[in-house]
N, C-alpha and C positions, 0 to 999 in steps of 0.2 A: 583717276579723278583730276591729277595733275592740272590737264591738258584744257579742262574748262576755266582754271585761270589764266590762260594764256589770252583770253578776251574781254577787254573788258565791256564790250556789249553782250557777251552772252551772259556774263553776270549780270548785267543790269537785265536783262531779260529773264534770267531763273529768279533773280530779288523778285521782277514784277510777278512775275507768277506764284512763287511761293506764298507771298504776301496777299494777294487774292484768294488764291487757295486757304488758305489757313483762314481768310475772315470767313469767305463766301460758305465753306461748308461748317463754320461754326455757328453763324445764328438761327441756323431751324431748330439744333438744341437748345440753345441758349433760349430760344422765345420758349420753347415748351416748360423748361425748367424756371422762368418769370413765370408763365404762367400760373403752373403750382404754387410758388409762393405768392402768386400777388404779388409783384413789383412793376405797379401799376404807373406811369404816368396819369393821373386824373385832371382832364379841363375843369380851368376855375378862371376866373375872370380875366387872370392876365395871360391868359395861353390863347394860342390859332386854334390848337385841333378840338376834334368834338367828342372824341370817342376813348375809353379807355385804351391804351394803348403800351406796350410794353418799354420799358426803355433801359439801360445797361448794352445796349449797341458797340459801347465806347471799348469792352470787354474782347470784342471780337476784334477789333481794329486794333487795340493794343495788344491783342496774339499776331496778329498779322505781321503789325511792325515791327515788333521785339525780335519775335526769333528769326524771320526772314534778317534780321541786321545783325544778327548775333550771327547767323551763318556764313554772311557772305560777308562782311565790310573785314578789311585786313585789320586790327587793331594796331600792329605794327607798323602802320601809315597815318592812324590818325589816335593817340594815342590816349587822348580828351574823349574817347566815345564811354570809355566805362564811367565818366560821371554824367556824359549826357542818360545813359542808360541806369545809372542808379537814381537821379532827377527825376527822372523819367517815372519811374516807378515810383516816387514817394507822388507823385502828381496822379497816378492812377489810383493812389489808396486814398488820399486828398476825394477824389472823384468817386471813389466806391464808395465811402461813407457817406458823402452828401446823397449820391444816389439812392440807396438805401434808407438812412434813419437821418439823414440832414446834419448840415452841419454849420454852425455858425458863420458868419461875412469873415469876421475875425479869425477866427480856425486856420478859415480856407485860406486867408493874408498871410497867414505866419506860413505855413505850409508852403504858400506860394513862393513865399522869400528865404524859405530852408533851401528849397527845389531850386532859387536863382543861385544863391547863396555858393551852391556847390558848382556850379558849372562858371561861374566868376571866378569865382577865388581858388578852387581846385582845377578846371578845367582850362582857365586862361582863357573862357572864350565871353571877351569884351569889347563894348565900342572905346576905341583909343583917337580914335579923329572924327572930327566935324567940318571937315574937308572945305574952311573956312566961314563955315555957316554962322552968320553974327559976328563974323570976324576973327572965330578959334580955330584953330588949326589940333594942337596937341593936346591931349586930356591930363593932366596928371590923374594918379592911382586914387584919388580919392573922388575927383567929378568923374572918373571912368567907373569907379564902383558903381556910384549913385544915380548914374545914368544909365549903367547896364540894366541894373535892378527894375530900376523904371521903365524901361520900352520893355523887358520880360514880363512884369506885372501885367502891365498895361495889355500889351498885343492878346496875354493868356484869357485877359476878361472881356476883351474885345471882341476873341472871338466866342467866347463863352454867350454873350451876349447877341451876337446876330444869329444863334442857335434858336433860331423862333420859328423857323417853318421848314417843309420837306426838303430835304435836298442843299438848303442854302449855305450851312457851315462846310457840309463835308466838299461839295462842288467849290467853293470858294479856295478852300484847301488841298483840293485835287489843282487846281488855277495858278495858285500860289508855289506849290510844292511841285510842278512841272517845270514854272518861271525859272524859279531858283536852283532847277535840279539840272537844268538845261545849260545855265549859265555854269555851273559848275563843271559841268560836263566838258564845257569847252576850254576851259582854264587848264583840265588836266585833275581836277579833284575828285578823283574817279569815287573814292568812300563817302563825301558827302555826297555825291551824286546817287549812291545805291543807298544811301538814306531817304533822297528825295523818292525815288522810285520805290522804296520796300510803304512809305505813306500814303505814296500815290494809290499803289494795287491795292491796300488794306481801304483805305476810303473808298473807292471804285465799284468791290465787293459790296461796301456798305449801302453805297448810292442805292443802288438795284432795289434792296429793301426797303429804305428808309423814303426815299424818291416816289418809287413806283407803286402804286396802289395795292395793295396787296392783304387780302382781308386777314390770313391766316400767318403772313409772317412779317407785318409791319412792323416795325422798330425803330427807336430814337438812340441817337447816340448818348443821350445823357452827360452828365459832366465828365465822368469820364475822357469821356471822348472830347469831348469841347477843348476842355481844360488841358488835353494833353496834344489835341493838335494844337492850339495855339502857341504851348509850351516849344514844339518841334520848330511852327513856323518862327517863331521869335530867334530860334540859334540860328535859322538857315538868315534869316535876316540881317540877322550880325556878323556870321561868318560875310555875307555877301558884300557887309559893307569894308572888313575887316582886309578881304582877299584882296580888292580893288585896290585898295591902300597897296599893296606889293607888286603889284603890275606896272609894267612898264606901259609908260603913257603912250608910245606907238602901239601897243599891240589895239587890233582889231578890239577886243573883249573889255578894254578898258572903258570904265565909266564916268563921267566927269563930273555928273550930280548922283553918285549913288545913293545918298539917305532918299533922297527924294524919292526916284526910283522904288529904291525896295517901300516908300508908300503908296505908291502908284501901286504895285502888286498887290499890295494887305490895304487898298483904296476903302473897300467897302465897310471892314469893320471898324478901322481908325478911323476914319472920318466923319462916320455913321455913330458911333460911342460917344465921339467929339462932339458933334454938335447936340447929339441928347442931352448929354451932361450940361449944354451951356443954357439948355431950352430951360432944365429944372431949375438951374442956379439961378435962372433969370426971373423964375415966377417964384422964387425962394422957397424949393423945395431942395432937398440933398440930391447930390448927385447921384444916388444910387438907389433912390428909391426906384420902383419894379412900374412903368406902364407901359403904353401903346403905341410910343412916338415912333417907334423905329421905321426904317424905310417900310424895311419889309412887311408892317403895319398896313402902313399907306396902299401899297401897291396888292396886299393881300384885300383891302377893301375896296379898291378899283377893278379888279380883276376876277376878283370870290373865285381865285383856284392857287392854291399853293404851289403848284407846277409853271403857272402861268408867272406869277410871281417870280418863283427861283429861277426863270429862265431872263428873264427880263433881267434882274440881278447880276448873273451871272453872264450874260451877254456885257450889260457894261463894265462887269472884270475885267472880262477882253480886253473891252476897246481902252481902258483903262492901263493895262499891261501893254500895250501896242504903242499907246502915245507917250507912256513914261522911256520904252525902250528906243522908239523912235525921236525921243527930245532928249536922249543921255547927256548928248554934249553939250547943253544949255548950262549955266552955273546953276547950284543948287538951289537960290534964291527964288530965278526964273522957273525953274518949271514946277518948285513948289506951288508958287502960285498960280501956276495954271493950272493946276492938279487944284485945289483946293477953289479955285472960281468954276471950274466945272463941274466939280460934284455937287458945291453948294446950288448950283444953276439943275443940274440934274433932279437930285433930291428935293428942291421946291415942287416940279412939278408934278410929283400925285399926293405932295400936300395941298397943291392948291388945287387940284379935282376934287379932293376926298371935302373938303372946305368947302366946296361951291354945291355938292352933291347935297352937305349937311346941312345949309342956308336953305336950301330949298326941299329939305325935310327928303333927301331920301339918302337912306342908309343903309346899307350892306352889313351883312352877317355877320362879320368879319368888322365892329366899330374900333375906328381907332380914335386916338385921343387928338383934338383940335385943339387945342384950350393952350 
């Protein structure tokens, strides 16, 4: 068996596979065994779908990821993986409870911040520069805490939160986790890069299911899964901003606006989180009350097809990861703000179909919130 490490493509290629493998033929059980119990996703006012539907999805992707990375990632090269993988795990039991018997906003916060808590302070893996954003350069250990904390929160419930129709979290996350895994790839960090890959395959698997129509084995990832890709993509995002900081400014791979960047990659749910929060604050509701406004909203009532939707979505990922990597070497200021007048340019427009459709009294299945 030697002889298969002596590649490190064929490894990233047995990660992709194992990790497909292990989700793809886990959830025909897994939906049978929801079934019996009843562990129903049920539509209620603030959901897309129509139909009861199973959900714990997030189960099979975190067998996928785990052991595929338990297999192949060399510990003795990245040596921070067993608190990513002990995090990891308190975020899937975070996510098993809610899924199940529910669990308080609060619960899940503290939870959230045990789970960041370990991969900060035991793991070492922090943002330490703001690569002159506002004019800081060096963090000290107490705004790198408070900071790390907060983009881990944050990115976790962000993408928790665009987890509202077929296909859209786990696709954005297959998007994300390619971007960064790619990147990685090329630097030389062959272990995070069989990270990115063993998330990829496990999502991938998932897709099929959860995506594709499928009367007898549809499934939702659940928090689980939400909660723990977001968890993943938050390190791959810090590692990415973390790496660049040790690159030599010649090399090819060096990025000159990386925070920016890695928002361009995780564009849809930052940005899309962002501005809900600012819609509620502004009509003085809490930031975190539960409705309609999301893109994905919008475009699921312009379009009355969750397919049609997630594809639309996940198309301007793309283009979104194309022009943040295509404008790296803009200072950070710059392509923030070009990243951030685009989407909000983007994102108006099937609020203002969905807006014009309402005015004139017609409405889609699928109502989202104008107001």
């Amino acid at each position: 068996m030697q002889f298969l490490f002596m590649n490190e493509n064929i490894i990233l290629a047995e990660t992709f596979i194992v990790a497909f493998i292990i989700t793809y033929i886990s959830i025909p059980p897994l939906i049978n065994v929801i079934h019996e119990k009843k562990l129903y996703a049920v539509p209620n006012g603030r959901t897309s779908h129509e139909k009861i539907t199973p959900t714990l999805g997030g189960l099979a992707i975190f067998s996928g990821f785990i052991i595929s990375s338990m297999i192949f990632v060399k510990i003795s090269q990245i040596p921070y993986i067993q608190y990513i993988l002990a995090a990891t795990i308190i975020i899937f039991f975070i996510g098993l409870k809610d899924d199940i018997n529910g669990l308080s906003p609060l619960k899940k916060f503290l939870g959230e911040i045990i789970a960041a808590g370990i991969i900060i302070d035991l793991g070492d893996i922090r943002i330490t520069h703001l690569y002159g954003f506002a004019g800081i350069t060096t963090l000290n250990i107490a705004t790198s805490d408070f900071l790390s904390l907060f983009i881990i929160v944050a990115i976790i419930n962000a993408v928790n939160l665009i987890d509202g129709i077929d296909g859209l979290a786990s696709g954005v996350g297959i998007l994300s986790s390619v971007a960064f895994g790619t990147w990685f790839y090329l630097i030389g960090k062959y272990q995070l890069a069989i990270m990115a890959v063993a998330i990829t395959g496990a999502l991938l698997a998932f897709f099929k299911y959860n995506f594709f129509n499928s009367k007898k084995y549809k499934i939702f990832m659940g928090d689980i899964g939400s909660l723990m890709l977001g968890f993943i993509l938050s390190i791959f995002a810090i590692k990415f901003n973390e790496l660049n900081i040790m690159l030599n400014h010649a090399s090819p791979y060096f990025i000159n606006a990386a925070p920016s960047v890695s928002i361009g990659i995780l564009i849809l749910p930052v940005f899309d989180t962002v501005r809900v929060m600012l819609i509620r604050m502004a009509k003085g509701q809490s930031p975190f009350n539960a409705d309609k406004r999301h893109i994905h909203h919008y475009l699921l009532e312009v379009t009355g097809s969750h397919q049609k939707a997630t594809f639309i979505l996940l198309g301007f990922n793309v283009l979104f990861i194309v022009i943040s990597f295509w404008m790296r070497n803009l200072s950070i200021d710059s392509l923030l703000t070009i990243l951030i007048l685009l989407a909000g340019f983007l994102s108006f427009i099937p609020y203002y179909i969905v807006r014009r459709r309402h005015k004139k009294g017609i409405v889609g299945k699928f109502k989202a919130n104008i107001e």
